[in-house]
C-alpha positions in Angstrom: 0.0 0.0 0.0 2.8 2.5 -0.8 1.2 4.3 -4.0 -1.9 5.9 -5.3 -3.1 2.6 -7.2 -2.5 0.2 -4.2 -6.3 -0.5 -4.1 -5.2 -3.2 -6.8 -2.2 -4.5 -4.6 -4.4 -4.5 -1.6 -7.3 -6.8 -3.6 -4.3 -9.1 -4.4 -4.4 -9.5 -0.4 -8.0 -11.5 -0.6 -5.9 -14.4 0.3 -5.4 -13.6 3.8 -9.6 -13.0 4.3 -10.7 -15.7 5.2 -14.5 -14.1 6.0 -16.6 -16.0 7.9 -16.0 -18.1 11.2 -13.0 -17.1 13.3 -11.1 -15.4 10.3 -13.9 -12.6 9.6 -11.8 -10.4 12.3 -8.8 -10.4 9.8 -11.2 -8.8 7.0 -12.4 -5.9 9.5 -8.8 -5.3 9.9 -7.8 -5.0 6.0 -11.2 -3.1 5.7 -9.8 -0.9 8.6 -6.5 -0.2 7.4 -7.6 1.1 3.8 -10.0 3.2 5.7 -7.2 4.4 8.2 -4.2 4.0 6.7 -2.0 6.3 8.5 1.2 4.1 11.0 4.5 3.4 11.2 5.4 -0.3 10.6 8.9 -2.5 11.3 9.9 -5.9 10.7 11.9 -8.5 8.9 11.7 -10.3 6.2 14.0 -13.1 4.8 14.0 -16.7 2.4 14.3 -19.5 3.7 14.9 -23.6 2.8 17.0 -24.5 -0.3 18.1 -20.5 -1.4 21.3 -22.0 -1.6 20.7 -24.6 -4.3 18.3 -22.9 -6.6 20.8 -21.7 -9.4 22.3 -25.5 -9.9 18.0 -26.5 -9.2 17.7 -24.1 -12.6 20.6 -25.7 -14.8 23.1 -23.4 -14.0 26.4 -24.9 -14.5 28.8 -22.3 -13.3 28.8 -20.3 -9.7 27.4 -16.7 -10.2 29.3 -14.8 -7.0 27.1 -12.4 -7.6 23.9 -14.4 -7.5 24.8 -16.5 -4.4 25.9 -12.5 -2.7 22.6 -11.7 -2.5 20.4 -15.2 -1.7 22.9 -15.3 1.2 22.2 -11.6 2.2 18.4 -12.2 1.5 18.5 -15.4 3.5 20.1 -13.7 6.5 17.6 -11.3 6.6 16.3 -7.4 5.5 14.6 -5.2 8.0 12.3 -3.1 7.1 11.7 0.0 8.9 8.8 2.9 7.8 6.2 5.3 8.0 3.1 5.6 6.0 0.7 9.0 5.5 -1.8 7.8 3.3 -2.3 5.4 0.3 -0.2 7.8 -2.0 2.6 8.7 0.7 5.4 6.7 2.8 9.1 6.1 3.3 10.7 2.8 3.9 14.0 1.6 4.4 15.3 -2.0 3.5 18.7 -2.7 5.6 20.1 -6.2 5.3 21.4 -8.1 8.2 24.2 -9.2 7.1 26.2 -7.7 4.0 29.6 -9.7 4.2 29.2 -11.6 1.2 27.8 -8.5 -0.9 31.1 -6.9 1.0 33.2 -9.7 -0.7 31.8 -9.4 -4.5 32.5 -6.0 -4.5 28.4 -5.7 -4.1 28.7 -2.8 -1.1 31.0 -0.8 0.4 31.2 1.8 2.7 30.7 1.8 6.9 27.3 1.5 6.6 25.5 -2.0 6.7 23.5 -2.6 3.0 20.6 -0.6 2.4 18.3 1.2 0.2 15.4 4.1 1.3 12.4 4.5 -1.0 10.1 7.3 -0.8 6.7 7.6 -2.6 5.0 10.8 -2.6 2.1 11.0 -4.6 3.0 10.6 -8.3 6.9 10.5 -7.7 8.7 7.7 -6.3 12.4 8.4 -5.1 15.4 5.7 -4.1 18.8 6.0 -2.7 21.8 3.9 -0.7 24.2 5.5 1.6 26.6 5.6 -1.2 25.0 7.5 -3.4 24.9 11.1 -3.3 20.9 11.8 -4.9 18.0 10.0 -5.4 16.6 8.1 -8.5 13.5 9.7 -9.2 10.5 7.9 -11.0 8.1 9.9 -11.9 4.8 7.3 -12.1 3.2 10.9 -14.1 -0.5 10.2 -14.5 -0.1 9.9 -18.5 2.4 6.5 -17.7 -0.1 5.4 -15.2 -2.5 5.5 -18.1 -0.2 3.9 -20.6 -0.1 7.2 -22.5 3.6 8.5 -24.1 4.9 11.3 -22.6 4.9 13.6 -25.0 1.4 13.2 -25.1 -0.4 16.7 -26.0 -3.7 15.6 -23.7 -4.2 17.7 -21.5 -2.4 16.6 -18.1 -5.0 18.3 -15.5 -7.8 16.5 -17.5 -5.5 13.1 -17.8 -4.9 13.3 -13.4 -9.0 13.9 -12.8 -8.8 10.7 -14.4 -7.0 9.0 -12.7 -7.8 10.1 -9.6 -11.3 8.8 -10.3 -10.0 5.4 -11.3 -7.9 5.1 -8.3 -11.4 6.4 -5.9 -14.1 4.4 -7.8 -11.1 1.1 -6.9 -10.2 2.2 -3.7 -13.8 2.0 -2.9 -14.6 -0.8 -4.6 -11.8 -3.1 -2.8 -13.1 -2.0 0.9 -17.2 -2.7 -0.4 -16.1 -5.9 -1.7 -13.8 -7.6 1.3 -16.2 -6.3 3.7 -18.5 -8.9 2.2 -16.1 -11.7 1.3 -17.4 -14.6 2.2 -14.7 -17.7 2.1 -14.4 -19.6 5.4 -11.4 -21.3 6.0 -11.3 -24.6 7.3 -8.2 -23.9 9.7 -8.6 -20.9 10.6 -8.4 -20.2 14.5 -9.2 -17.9 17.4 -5.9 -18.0 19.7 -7.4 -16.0 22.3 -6.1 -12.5 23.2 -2.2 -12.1 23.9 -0.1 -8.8 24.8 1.8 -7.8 22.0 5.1 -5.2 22.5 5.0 -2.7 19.7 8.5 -1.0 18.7 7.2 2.4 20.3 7.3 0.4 23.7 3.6 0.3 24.0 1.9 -3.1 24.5 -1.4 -3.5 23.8 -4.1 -6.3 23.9 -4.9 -8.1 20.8 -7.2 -11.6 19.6 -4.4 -13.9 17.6 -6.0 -15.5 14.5 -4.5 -18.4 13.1 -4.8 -19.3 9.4 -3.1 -22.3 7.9 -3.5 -23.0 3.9 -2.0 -25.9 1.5 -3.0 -26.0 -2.3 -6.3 -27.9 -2.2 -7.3 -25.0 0.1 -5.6 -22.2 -2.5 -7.4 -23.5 -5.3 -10.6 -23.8 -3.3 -10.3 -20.5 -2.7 -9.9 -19.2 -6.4 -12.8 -20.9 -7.6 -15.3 -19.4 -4.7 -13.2 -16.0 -5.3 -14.2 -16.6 -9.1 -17.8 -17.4 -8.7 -18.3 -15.0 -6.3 -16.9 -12.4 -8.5 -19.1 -13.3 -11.6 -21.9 -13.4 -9.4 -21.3 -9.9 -7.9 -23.3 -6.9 -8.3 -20.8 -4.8 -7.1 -18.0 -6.5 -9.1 -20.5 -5.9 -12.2 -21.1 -2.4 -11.3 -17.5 -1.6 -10.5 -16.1 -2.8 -14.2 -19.1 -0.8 -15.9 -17.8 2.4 -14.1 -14.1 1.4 -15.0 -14.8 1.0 -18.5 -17.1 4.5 -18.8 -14.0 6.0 -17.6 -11.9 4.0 -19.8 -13.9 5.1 -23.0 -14.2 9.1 -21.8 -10.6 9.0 -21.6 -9.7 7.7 -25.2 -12.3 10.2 -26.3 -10.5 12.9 -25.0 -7.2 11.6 -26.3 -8.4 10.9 -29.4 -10.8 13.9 -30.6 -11.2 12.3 -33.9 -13.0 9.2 -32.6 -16.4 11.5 -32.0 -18.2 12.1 -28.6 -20.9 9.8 -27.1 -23.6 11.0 -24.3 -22.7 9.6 -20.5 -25.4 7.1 -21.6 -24.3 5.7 -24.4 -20.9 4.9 -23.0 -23.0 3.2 -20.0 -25.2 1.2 -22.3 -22.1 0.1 -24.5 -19.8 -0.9 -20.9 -22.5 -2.7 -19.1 -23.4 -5.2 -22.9 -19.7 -5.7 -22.8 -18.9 -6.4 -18.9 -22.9 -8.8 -19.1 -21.1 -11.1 -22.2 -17.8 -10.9 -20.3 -19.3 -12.3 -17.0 -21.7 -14.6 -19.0 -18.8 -16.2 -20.9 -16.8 -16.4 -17.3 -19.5 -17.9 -15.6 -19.7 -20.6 -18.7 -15.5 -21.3 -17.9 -16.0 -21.6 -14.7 -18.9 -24.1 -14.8 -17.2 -26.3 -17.1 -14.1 -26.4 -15.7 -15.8 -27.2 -12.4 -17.7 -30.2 -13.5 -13.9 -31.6 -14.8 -11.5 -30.2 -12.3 -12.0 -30.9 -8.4 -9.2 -29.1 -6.2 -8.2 -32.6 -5.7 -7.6 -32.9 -9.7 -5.9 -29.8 -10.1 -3.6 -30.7 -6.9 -3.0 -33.9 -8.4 -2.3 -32.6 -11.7 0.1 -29.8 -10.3 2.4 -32.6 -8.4 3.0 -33.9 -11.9 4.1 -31.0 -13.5 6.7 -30.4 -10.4 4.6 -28.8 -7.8 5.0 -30.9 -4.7 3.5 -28.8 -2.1 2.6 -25.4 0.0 2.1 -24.7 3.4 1.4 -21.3 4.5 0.9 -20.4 8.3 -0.5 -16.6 8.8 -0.8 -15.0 12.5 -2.6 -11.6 12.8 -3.2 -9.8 15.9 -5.7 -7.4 16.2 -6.4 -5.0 18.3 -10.0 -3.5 19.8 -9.9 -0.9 16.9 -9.8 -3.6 14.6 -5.7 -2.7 13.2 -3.5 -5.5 12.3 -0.6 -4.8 15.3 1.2 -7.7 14.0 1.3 -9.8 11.6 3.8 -13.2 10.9 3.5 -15.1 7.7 5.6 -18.4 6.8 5.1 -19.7 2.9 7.1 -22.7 2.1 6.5 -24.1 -1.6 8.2 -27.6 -2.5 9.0 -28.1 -6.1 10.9 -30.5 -8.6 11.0 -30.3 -12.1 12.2 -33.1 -14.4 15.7 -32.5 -14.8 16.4 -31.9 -10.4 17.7 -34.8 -8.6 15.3 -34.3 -5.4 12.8 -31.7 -4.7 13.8 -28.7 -3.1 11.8 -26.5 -0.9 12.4 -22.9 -0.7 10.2 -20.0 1.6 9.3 -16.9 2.3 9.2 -15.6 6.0 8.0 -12.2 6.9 7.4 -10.4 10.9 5.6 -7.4 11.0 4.5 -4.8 13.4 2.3 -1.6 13.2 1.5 1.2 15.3 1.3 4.7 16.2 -2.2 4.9 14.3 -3.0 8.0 13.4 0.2 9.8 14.7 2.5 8.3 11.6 6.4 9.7 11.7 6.7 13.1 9.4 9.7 12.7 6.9 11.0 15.0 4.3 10.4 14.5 1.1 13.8 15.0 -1.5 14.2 18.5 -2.7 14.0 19.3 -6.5 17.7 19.2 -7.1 18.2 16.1 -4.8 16.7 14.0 -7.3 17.4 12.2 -10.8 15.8 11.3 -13.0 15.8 8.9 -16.3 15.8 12.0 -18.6 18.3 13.5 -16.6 20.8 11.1 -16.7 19.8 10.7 -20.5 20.5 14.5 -21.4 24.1 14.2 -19.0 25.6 10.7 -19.5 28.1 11.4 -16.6 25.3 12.4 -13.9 25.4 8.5 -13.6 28.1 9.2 -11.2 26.2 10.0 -8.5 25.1 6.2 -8.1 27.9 4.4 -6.5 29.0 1.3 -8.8 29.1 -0.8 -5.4 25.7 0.4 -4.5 22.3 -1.5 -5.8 21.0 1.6 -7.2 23.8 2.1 -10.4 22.3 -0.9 -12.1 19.2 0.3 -11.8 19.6 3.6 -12.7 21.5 2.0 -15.9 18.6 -0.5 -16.8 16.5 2.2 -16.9 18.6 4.3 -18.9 19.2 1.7 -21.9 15.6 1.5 -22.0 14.6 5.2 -22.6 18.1 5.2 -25.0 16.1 2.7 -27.0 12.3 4.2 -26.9 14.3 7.2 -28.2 16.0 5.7 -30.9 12.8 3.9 -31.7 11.0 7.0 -31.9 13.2 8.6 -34.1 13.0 5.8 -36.4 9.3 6.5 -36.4 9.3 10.1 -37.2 12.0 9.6 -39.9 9.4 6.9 -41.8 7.0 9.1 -41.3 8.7 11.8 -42.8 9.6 9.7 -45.5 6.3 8.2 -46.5 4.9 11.9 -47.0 8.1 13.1 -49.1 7.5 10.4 -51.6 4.9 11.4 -53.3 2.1 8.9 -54.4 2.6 6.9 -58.3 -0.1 8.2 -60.3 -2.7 5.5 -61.4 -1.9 4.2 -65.2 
């Protein structure tokens, strides 16, 4: 939930609402913090099981240093430490726990352990290491959030209305729906109330729900999610809005397309959305009447899948906030050319607090910042990412790839330019 369009990131998180029975508390408390989404939050997160033996688990023959640099720092450990304002504003700061090996490659240097700071505020999303002296500044402008260019000559107030509508009408649309979610969980459990110690030193009183979840239960869960969805007033209602939007936008980028009334659009979104959710609910019951969770369990193990277990612990507090949260995901896999099958995981220990009363940052100056087209206009500005920080490569990714839509636009215009010099063979 760090940027304007998290609603989306946020609807991903339906897997950890279970609804009904014991596990309706943790939806109040995703409903709560959209609604309230002001805190500071700390905790750790790191792999676990076979890091170690995933490259030669992938066919690679030769040792990356590298590669096995960072699984070894990500398997020790990252803390992360932030504050959040709102949905569109929040600073975090990823530290690892230990940076030897990343010390050894040539990975890090400096007397400060590895780490990077990220700050999104609003439209602009900022990152920097101790080693480097600015920022690299991402401007996620409303016309890229909309997949228009640039250069575009639509209007940019008129382009932001829009997508600040998008991002309300989803916003909204996320809290309506998971407050209704109705999936019960078979294993999920009420714990009781336990004292938990925030990082501010307060300690508050909070019910510990216990969800566990293995694939039959995963793919259980898809289908209801599925034919809930299709079945959904609000889900109808929500993709008619979206694609009114949708069609008044390309109308104003593209004048030569006409105008339509507010009704029209309305009438032409809701035929489309009705034959999209018709033709889903058709997928849905035949697949259904072929593929039990059991089958499609079954039929993962022989493609390599061997297994998950995922263990989630939320406690929650009498305001109905998430003060901590643990989740443990381990995923067993082997594919046909691996020798035994390896199980790698994802651990991650969370707190929040100070509701309401998040820590104020600042956010970078003008002229603490770069960005792509910066560094594109003053090739040696790349010097102010360290080349044993993790932000140079970055910064240089980025840069090849705005080097190349360049180039390719210049390509464009010159066939363009072409094609209208050469003037047209007469008919014989």
């Amino acid at each position: 939930m760090w940027k304007k369009g998290s609603a989306l990131l946020v609807a991903g998180m339906l897997v950890l609402t279970g609804c009904s029975g014991e596990a309706s508390l943790v939806r109040d408390s995703i409903v709560a913090s959209i609604e309230k989404p002001n805190y500071d939050y700390q905790g750790t997160l790191k792999l676990t099981g076979d890091v170690d033996k995933l490259p030669a688990a992938f066919g690679e023959t030769t040792v990356d240093n590298d590669e096995t640099a960072l699984l070894a720092a990500l398997k020790a450990g990252v803390n992360v430490k932030g504050s959040q304002l709102d949905l569109k504003n929040t600073k975090v700061q990823f530290e690892v726990n230990d940076d030897k090996l990343l010390r050894d490659n040539k990975l890090w240097d400096g007397d400060k352990k590895a780490s990077v700071e990220l700050i999104v505020n609003n439209d602009d999303f900022y990152a920097k290491s101790p080693l480097d002296s600015k920022y690299l500044k991402i401007s996620a402008d409303t016309t890229n959030a909309l997949g228009v260019y640039s250069d575009s000559e639509a209007d940019p107030v008129k382009l932001k209305e829009y997508q600040d509508k998008m991002n309300d009408l989803t916003i909204n649309f996320v809290k309506k729906y998971i407050a209704k979610y109705g999936y019960t969980f078979s294993s999920a459990k009420n714990l009781g109330v336990e004292t938990v110690n925030l990082p501010n030193g307060e300690k508050v009183q909070a019910t510990h729900i216990n969800i566990k979840i293995d694939a039959k239960e995963l793919v259980k869960m898809f289908f209801f999610t599925a034919n809930d969805a299709v079945a959904s007033k609000d889900v109808k209602d929500f993709a008619i809005d979206m694609m009114v939007l949708a069609n008044s936008l390309q109308e104003e980028l593209n004048p030569e397309l006409g105008k339509t009334t507010e009704a029209e659009k309305r009438t032409q979104a809701e035929a489309a959305v009705t034959e999209g959710i018709q033709s889903a609910k058709k997928w849905l019951d035949e697949t259904t009447k072929v593929y039990t969770p059991e089958k499609i369990v079954e039929e993962m193990k022989k493609e390599g899948f061997q297994g998950l277990a995922w263990n989630l612990d939320f406690y929650i507090d009498d305001a109905k906030m998430a003060v901590h949260q643990k989740s443990s995901l381990d995923v067993t896999f082997q594919t046909p050319e691996m020798k035994q099958a390896l199980t790698v995981g994802l651990e991650v220990d969370q707190y929040a607090y100070n509701f309401g009363k998040a820590t104020k940052y600042e956010v970078p100056a003008k002229d603490a910042g770069l960005t792509v087209e910066q560094l594109y206009a003053d090739e040696k500005a790349i010097n102010n990412f360290s080349d044993k920080g993790f932000m140079r490569p970055v910064a240089e990714s980025l840069l090849e790839q705005h080097k190349w839509q360049k180039e390719w636009e210049a390509e464009l215009e010159a066939e363009e330019a072409d094609a209208v010099a050469v003037p047209a063979t007469p008919a014989p």
